[in-house]
N, C-alpha and C positions, 0 to 999 in steps of 0.2 A: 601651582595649586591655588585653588581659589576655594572660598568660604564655605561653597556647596559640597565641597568632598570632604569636608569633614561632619560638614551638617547631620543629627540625628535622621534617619529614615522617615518618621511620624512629620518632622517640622517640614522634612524637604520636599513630602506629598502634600502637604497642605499648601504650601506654594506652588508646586506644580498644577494643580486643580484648580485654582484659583487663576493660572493662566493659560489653563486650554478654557476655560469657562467665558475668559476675556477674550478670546479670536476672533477676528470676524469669518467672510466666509471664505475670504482665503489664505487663514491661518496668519495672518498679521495681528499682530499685539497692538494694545492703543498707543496713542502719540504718548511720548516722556511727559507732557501738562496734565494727561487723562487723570480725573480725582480715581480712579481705578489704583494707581500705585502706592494711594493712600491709606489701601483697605489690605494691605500687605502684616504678616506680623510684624511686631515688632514694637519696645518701651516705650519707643517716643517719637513724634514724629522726624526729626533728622535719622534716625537710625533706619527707617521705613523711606527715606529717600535714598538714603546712600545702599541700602539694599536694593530699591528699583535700580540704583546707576547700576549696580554690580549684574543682575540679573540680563538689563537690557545688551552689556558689554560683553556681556559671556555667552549669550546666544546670537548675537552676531559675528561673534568669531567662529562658532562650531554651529553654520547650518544644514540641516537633514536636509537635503532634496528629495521630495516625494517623487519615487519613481513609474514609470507605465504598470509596475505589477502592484497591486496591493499586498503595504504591508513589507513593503521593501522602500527601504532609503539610499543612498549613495552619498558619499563624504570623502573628506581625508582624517589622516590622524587628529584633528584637532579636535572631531567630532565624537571620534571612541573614549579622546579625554577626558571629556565636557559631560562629568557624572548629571551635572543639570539636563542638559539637553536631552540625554541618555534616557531620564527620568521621565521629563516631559515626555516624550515620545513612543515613551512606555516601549523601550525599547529591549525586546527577552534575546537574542542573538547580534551578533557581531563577527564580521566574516574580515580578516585582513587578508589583503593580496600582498606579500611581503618577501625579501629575499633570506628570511628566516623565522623562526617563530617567534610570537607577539607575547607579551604579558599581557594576563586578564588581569585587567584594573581590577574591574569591579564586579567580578565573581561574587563579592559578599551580599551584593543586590541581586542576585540568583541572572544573573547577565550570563550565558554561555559562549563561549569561544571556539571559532576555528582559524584557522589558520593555511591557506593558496601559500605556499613555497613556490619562486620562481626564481629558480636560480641553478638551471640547466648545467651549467659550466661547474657548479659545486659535484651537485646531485641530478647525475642523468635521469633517474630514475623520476625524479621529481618533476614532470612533464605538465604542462598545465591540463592538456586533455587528460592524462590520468587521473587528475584531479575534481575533476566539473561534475562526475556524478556524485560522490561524495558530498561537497560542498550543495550541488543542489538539494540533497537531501536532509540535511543540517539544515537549510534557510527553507525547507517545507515543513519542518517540525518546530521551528524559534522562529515565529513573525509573534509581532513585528521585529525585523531586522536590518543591521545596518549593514552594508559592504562599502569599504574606508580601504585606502592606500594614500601613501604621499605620490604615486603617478597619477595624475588627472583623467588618463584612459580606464588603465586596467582594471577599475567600479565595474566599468561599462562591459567588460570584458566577460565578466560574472553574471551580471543584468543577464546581459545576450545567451548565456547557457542557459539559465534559467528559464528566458522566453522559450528558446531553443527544445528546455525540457518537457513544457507544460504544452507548446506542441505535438508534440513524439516527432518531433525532429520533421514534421512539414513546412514548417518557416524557414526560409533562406537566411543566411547568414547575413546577408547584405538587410533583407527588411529588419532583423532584430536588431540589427546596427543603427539603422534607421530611427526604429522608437528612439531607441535609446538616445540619441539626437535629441530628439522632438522633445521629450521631455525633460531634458537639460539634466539629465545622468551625463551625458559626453558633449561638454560644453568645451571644452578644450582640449587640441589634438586630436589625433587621429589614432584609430585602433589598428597595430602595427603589423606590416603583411604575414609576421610568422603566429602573433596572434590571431588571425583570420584563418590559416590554415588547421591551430589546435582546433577551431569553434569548429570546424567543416569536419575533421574529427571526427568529432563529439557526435554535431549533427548525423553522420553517417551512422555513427553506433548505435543514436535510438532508432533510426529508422529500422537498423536488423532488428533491434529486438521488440519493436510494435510488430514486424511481420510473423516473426516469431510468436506472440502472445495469439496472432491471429490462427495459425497453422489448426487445421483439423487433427482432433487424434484419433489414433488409429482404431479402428474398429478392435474391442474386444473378443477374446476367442469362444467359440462357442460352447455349449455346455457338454460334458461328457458322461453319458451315466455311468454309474459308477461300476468296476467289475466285478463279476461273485462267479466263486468256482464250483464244479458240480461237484465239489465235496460239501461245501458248504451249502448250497443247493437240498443237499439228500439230508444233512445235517436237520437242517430246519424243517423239512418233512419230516421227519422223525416225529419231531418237537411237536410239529401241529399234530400230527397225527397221534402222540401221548393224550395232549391236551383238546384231545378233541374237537382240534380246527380244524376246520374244511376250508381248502382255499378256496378264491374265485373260479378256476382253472379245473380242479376237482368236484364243481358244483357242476360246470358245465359239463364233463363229462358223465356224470349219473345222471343229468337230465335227459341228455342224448341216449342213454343206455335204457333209461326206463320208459322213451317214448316209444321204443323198438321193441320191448319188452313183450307188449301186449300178442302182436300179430306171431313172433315166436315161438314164443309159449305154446298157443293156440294149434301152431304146427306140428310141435313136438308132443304135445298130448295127441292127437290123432294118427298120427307115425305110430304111436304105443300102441295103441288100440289097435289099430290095423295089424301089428304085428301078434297081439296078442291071438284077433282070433285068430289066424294063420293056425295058430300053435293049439286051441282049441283042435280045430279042425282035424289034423292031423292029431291028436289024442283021442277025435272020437266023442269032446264034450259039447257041447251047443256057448252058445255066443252069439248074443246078440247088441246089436249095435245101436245106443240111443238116437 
């Protein structure tokens, strides 16, 4: 345990600000002579030295390596330790790759924890492909974060699902390995063949389900109107015809009936007439026809 983890919150951000303000551009702090160390809190100036020794000591034991993704770090345990470091680097998640679960340090600085189980021979179930969507999802909602183990690969391990995930699974297992390389996430050792085969996993899984996200859906069914019975039908004629509605249907047919109206009429009055005198005639009275 060293000074900073017990240090008040408020003093240990004014230290941390005062040395990310000091970096240059790539993240190096000035030489131990720099009057920069001088402007440190602290009563007196020995006490403001011996704070620069401590600071300098403590962050070169627990360094973050910036990784290929933004927002992600890689370390070992020394690094999850090192509330300093943690702090400076403003760092909100911590992912261990561990053959058990991890104590959260420093959950009291709102730091969140998970926790990669590898330890197949324990817990079969605990598979590390079972595990990589999860934990990707954990390290997209807590960046900055750090992913830390005492194996010098398995950081790299997690890197690589992650790449993995943010492709939908079109990156080869071999190029995420790669980055991770390049950017000195897996600076030592190699990531181990049954490692390679959970990542191939993985990789396969999102590929199903970006195809899946892609799938056309199915055309919806068409509309049906709806059904009415001819009781109900007569029911509601009723109704209009109380209320003195004329439907569309009954407009049209009194139109049709009154356009016909004229020429029959016309027929049936003259039928009369003809018949009437007939009927004269035969009585003997006169009739005559306008």
């Amino acid at each position: 345990m060293s000074d900073f983890d017990w240090m008040p919150r408020e003093q240990l951000a004014e230290i941390t600000t005062k040395l990310r303000g000091a970096t240059d551009a790539k993240g190096k702090f000035p030489p131990a002579d720099s009057p920069f160390w001088g402007t440190l809190p602290g009563d007196d100036e020995e006490e403001r030295e011996e704070m620069a020794s401590d600071i300098q000591m403590e962050l070169e034991g627990a360094r973050l390596c910036a990784s290929c993704e933004p927002g992600l770090f890689t370390g070992d345990l020394a690094c999850a330790e090192s509330r300093l470091s943690l702090v400076l680097h403003q760092v909100k998640g911590i992912v261990y790759v561990a053959s058990h679960e991890m104590e959260p340090l420093w959950s009291a600085d709102g730091i969140k924890y998970h926790t990669v189980v590898v330890s197949p021979a324990i817990e079969p179930s605990k598979t590390l492909a079972a595990q990589l969507s999860a934990t990707c999802s954990f390290l997209r909602h807590n960046r900055p974060a750090l992913i830390c183990s005492s194996s010098p690969s398995l950081p790299s391990v997690v890197l690589s699902a992650v790449l993995l995930s943010v492709s939908q699974g079109q990156l080869t297992v071999e190029s995420v390995i790669e980055q991770c390389r390049e950017c000195g996430a897996l600076s030592e050792g190699e990531v181990g063949h049954e490692e390679v085969k959970e990542l191939r996993n993985f990789a396969a899984t999102l590929k199903q389900r970006a195809l899946l996200s892609l799938a056309v859906p199915a055309p919806s069914s068409p509309l049906v109107p709806p059904l009415t019975s001819p009781t109900s039908q007569g029911i509601k004629r009723t109704r209009d015809e109380a209320a003195g509605v004329v439907s569309p249907a009954a407009k049209t047919a009194q139109s049709a009936q009154s356009a016909g109206a004229g020429p029959a009429s016309k027929g049936s009055a003259v039928t009369m007439s003809r018949l009437s005198a007939r009927e004269a005639r035969a009585s003997g009275d006169s009739f005559s026809l306008a």
